[in-house]
Residue, then its C-alpha position, 0 to 999 in steps of 0.5 A: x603229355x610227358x613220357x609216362x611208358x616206364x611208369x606204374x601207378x597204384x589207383x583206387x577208383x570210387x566208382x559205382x559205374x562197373x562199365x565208367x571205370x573200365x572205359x577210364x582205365x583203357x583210356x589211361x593205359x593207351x595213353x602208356x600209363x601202367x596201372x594196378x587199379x581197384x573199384x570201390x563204391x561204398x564206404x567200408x569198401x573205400x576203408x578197406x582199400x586204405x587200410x589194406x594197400x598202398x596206392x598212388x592216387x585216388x580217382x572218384x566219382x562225384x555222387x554214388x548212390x552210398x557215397x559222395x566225393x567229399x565225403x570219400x575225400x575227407x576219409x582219405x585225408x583222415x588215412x594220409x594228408x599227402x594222398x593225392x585226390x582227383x574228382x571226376x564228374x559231369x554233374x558237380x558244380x563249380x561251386x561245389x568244386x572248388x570248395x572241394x579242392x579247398x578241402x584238399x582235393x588235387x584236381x577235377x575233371x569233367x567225364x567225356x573230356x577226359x584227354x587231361x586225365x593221365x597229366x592231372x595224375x602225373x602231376x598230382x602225384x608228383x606234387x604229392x611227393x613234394x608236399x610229403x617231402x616239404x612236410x618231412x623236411x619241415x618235420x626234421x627242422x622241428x625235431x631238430x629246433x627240439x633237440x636243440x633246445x633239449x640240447x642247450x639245456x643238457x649243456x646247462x645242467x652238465x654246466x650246473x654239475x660241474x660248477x656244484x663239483x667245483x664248489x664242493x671242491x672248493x668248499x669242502x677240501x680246500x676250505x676245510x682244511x684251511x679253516x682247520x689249519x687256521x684253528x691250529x694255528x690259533x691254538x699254537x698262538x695262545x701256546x706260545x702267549x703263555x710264554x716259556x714251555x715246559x717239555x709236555x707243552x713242547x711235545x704238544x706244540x710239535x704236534x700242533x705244528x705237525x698237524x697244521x702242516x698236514x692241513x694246509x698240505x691236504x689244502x694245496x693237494x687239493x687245490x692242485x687237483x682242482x687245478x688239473x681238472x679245470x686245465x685244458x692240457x689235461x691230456x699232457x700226461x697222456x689218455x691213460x692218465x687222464x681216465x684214470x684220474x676221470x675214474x678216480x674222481x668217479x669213485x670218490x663221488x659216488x662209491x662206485x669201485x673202479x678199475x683201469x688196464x692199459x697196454x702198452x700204459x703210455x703211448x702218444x695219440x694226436x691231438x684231436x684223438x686223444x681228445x675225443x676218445x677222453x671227452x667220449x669216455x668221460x660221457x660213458x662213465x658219467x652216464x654209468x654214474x647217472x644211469x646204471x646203478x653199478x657197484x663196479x666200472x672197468x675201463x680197458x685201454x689198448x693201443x694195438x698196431x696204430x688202432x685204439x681201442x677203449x672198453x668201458x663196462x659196468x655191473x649195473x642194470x643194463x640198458x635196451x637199444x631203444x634206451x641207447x639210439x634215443x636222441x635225448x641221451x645226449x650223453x651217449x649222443x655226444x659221445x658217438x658224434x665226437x667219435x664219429x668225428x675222428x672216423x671211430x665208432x661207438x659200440x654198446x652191449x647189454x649183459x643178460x646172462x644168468x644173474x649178471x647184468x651190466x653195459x659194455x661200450x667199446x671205442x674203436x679208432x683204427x689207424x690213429x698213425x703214431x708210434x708207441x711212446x712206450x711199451x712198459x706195462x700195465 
């Protein structure tokens, strides 16, 4: 038998035998078991164990007089499926037995041979301890292989958005304006068919002219500004730059009036930190666009004796703990891993405080290691 002195364990006894229960526990404390036991005999009693306290192991009887083995082994697997289960008896079947192990009990043992006992409960609860552990383990795969595949969706539809931004881009900005520019021409074509034009015609022809360049000028902004978000160098003007253009964009899809401070306003990051910080911010104000109905968003950025500190807040509704810890908020999910890969953290608070309401989340990466390439102000 192993060494069990340093040990304790909580067991409850189904046992209508005041005298057998004793002579079990004696038996189980001279071979340097430490035990916290209890009897119960009757079925509310063995309830009440269950629902009350929490114990290693269960050792019953086969047959009381109001309740039998398996009938108190079904009740404890309906409590917890890892609590191990030991039958002890000198009238149960083999039969009996072993559909009684089956039905998830641990071991059996037969009263008067009871040497065995203090190893079947060793062994039984630690066998117990791997089976919850394996059930655990199997528990996070398949939260995981959930998430996972939420995940893949998630990434699907910020996919979908991005495409549908490009194409109202595309379509409504760089195509508009085009077909616009391309009616002005038309009319400047059927100006000049007419032949020679008198001053007024002049006059509107330069007008035209005018205009159709306006259109087709609004046409390579666009396609300028289109260009810029799909390029991966986004960062070359620095963080400052790309959130203000991040907010920008923000605030002429969805109303929403935003703000930027900065100090110092341009200074130098590493490659992996700017990007972090800026796709971490990005995921902040899209889930303010998404989730927080707000009218305003402020967005504060300082860089501080080699430490970044970057404050996103809002005037919207405001969000629990139990909103921002949840797994399938991968927005806020994958902006707290992508900071968290660069040795930052990400912090939220809700506003509740007389009618204003609102979220604030805070990046903080200290000890970025560049100089400032840049003092001028905000």
């Amino acid at each position: 038998m192993t060494d069990s002195s340093s040990k304790s364990f909580r067991i409850l006894f189904v046992e209508d035998s005041e005298l057998d229960y004793e002579l079990i526990v004696l038996g189980l404390i001279n071979a340097g078991l430490a035990l916290d036991a209890r009897r119960v005999e009757t079925e509310p009693m063995l309830i009440d164990a269950l629902t009350s306290e929490r114990w290693d192991l269960v050792v019953s009887d086969h047959q009381l007089p109001q309740l039998s083995a398996e009938c108190a082994l079904a009740i404890v697997k309906q409590f917890s499926e890892d609590l191990p289960f030991i039958i002890v008896s000198g009238q149960m079947g083999e039969d009996l037995a072993v559909e009684s192990m089956r039905n998830g009990a641990d071991d059996y043992l037969v009263k008067g041979r009871l040497k065995r006992l203090p190893v079947a409960i060793e062994r039984s609860i630690e066998a117990a301890k791997t089976r919850a552990a394996r059930n655990l383990a199997q528990q996070n795969l398949q939260s995981s292989e959930r998430r996972l595949r939420a995940f893949a969706m998630h990434l699907s539809d910020v996919r979908e958005r991005d495409r549908a931004a490009i194409r109202t881009e595309v379509h409504d900005e760089i195509g508009g304006n085009l077909l616009a520019a391309k009616f002005a021409l038309t009319r400047l074509e059927r100006m000049i068919a007419t032949g020679p034009l008198v001053e007024p015609q002049l006059k509107q022809l330069d007008a035209e002219i005018h205009e159709a360049a306006e259109l087709v000028q609004k046409a390579v902004d666009a396609s300028q500004k289109l260009y810029t978000s799909l390029r991966s160098n986004l960062l070359d003007q620095g963080i400052v730059a790309a959130i203000e253009w991040r907010l920008t964009q923000l605030q002429k899809r969805s109303g929403i009036v935003a703000h930027l401070s900065a100090s110092p306003r341009e200074f130098a990051l590493p490659e992996n930190i700017a990007l972090a910080a800026y796709h971490a911010v990005g995921e902040l104000i899209e889930n303010v666009e998404m989730h927080s109905k707000a009218q305003y968003v402020r967005c504060a950025v300082f860089y501080i004796d080699g430490g970044l500190t970057i404050v996103v807040s809002d005037d919207g509704v405001g969000c629990t703990l139990e909103q921002i810890m949840n797994p399938s908020r991968f927005g806020i999910f994958s902006a707290r891993e992508r900071i968290r890969s660069v040795g930052g953290t990400l912090e939220f608070d809700t506003i509740y405080t007389g009618l204003e309401t609102g979220t604030v989340a805070m990046v903080i990466i200290d000890n970025v290691g560049q100089m400032h390439a840049g003092e001028s102000a905000t």
